[in-house]
C-alpha positions in Angstrom: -29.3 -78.7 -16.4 -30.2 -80.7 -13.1 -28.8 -80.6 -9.9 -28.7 -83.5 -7.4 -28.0 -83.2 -3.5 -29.4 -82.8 -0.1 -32.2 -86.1 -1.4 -33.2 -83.2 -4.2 -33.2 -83.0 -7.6 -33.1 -79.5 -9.4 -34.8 -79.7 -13.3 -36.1 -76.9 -15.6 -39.5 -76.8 -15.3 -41.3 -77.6 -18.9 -44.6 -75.7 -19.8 -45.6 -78.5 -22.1 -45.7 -81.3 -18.9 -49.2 -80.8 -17.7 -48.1 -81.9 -14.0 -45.6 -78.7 -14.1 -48.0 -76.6 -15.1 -50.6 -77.6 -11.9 -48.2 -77.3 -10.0 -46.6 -74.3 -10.9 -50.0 -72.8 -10.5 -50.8 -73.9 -7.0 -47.4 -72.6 -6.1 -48.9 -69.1 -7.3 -52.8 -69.1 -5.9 -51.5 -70.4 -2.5 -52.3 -68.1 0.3 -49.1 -68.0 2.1 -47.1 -67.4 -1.2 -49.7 -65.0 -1.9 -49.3 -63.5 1.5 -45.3 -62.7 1.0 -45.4 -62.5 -2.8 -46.4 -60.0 -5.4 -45.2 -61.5 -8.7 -45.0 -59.1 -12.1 -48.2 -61.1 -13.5 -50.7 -62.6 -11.2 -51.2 -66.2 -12.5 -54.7 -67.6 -12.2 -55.5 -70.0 -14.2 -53.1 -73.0 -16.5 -52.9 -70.5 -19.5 -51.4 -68.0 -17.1 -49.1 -70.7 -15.2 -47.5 -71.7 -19.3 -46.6 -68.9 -20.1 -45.1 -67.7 -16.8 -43.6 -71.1 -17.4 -42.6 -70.7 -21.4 -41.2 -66.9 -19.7 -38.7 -68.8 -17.4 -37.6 -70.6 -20.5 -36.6 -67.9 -22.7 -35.0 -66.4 -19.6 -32.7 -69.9 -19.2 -32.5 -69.7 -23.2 -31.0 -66.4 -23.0 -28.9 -67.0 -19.8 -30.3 -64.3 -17.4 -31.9 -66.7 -15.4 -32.3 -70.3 -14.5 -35.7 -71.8 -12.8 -35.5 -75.0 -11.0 -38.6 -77.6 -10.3 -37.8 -78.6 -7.1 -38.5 -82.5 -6.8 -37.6 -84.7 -4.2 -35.2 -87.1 -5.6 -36.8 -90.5 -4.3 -39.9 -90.0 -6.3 -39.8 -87.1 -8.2 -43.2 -85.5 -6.3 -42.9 -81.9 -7.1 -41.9 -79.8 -3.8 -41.4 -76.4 -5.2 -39.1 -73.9 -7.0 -36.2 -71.8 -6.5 -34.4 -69.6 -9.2 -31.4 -67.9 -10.0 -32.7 -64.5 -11.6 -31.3 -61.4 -12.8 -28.0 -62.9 -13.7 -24.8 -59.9 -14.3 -22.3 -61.7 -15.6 -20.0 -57.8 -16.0 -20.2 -57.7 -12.0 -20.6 -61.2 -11.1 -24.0 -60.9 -9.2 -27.8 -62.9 -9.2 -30.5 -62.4 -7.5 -31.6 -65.9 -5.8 -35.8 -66.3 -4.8 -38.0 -69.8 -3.9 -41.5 -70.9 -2.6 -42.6 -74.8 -1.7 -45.7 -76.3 -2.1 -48.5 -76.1 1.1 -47.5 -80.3 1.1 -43.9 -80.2 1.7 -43.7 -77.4 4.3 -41.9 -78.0 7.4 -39.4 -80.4 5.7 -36.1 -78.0 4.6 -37.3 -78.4 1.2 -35.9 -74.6 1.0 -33.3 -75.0 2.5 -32.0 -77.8 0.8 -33.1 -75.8 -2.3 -31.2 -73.1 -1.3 -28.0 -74.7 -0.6 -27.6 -76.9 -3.7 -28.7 -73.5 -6.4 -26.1 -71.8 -4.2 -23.7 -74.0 -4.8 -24.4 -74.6 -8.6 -24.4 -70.6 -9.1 -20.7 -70.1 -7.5 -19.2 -73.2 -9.1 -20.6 -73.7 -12.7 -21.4 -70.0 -13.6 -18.2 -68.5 -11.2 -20.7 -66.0 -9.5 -19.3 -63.9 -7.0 -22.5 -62.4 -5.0 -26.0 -64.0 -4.4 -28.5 -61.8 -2.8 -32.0 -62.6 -1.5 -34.6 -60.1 -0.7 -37.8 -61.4 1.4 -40.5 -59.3 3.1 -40.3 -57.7 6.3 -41.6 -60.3 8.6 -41.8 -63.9 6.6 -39.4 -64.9 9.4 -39.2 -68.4 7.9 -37.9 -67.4 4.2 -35.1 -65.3 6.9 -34.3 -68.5 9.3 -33.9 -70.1 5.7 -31.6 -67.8 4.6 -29.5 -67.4 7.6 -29.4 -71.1 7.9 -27.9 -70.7 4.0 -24.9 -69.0 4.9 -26.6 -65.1 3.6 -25.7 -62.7 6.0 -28.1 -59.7 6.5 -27.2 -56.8 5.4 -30.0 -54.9 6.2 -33.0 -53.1 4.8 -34.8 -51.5 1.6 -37.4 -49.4 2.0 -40.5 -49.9 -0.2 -38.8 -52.2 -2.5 -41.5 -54.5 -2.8 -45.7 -54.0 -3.5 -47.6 -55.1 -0.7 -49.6 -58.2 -0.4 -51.9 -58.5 -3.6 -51.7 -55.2 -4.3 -49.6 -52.4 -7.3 -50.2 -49.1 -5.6 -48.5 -50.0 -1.8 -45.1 -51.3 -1.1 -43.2 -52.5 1.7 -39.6 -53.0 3.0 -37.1 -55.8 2.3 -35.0 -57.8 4.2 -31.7 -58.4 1.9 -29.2 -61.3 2.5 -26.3 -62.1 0.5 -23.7 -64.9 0.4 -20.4 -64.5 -1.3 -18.8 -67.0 -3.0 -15.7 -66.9 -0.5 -17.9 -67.0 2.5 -17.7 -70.9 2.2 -20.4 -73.4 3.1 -22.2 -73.4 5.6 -22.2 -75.6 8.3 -25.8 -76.7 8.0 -24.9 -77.5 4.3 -22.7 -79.6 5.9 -24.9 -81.4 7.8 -27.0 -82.5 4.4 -24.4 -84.4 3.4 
């Protein structure tokens, strides 16, 4: 599966491809990401980055979830990710998360990201409801959001760990988009 759009390309990231690995990785030590984000596993190290990776494949294999390598489409430099998790195919409904690289920062990457998954998950798997949780306060992951066409809907208390930690949580902001809402205008504006 790859998606094109918005000077993007969407692949499956591959656990063997060294390059995917490293970067994959990066993605998960980096400060900010670290700052907002408190995956299952902590990755570390390349053996921890695989088999996150080899994870996300069985998860595509089995059709719960899809991970995209987000590459910009010019020169395939990898920018970040984005994901359709958690897929419910009984009630229509996925759960949609990204991150970008330190390097691309400050060029829409998620948006663009955000838009063309969206898009993929109403039209090829006929979703009805996207949601999108971010942490109190990462106002950027919410002007990204917003700028996506997910409303706020308002927010869950404690239902995420804090920063680098298991034994503290904190609230989340939730969005959602339906797949009648249309796109939105900045979508538009991509082209």
């Amino acid at each position: 599966m790859i998606l094109h759009g918005h000077d993007l390309l969407l692949r499956p990231w591959d656990p063997e491809d060294p390059g995917d690995v490293d970067a994959w990785l990066r993605g998960h030590v980096d400060e900010d990401f670290r700052r907002w984000n408190t995956p299952l596993r902590t990755i570390t190290d390349l053996a921890g980055a695989r088999a996150a990776l080899e994870a996300r494949a069985a998860d595509m294999s089995a059709g719960t979830g899809m991970t995209f390598c987000v590459t910009d489409a010019r020169d395939g430099a990898v920018l970040g990710q984005i994901g359709v998790h958690a897929i419910d195919r009984v009630i229509s409904v996925a759960r949609v998360g990204y991150w970008v690289l330190p390097e691309a920062r400050g060029r829409r990457v998620a948006t663009r990201a955000l838009l063309l998954a969206s898009h993929w998950a109403f039209t090829d798997l006929a979703l009805h409801r996207l949601e999108l949780g971010h942490a109190l306060g990462h106002e950027a992951s919410c002007r990204t959001a917003q700028h996506c066409g997910y409303l706020p809907e308002g927010t869950l208390r404690g239902a995420m760990w804090e920063s680098n930690r298991r034994d503290a949580y904190r609230d989340v902001h939730l969005h959602a988009r339906l797949s009648t809402d249309g796109e939105p205008e900045v979508g538009r504006s991509f082209g």
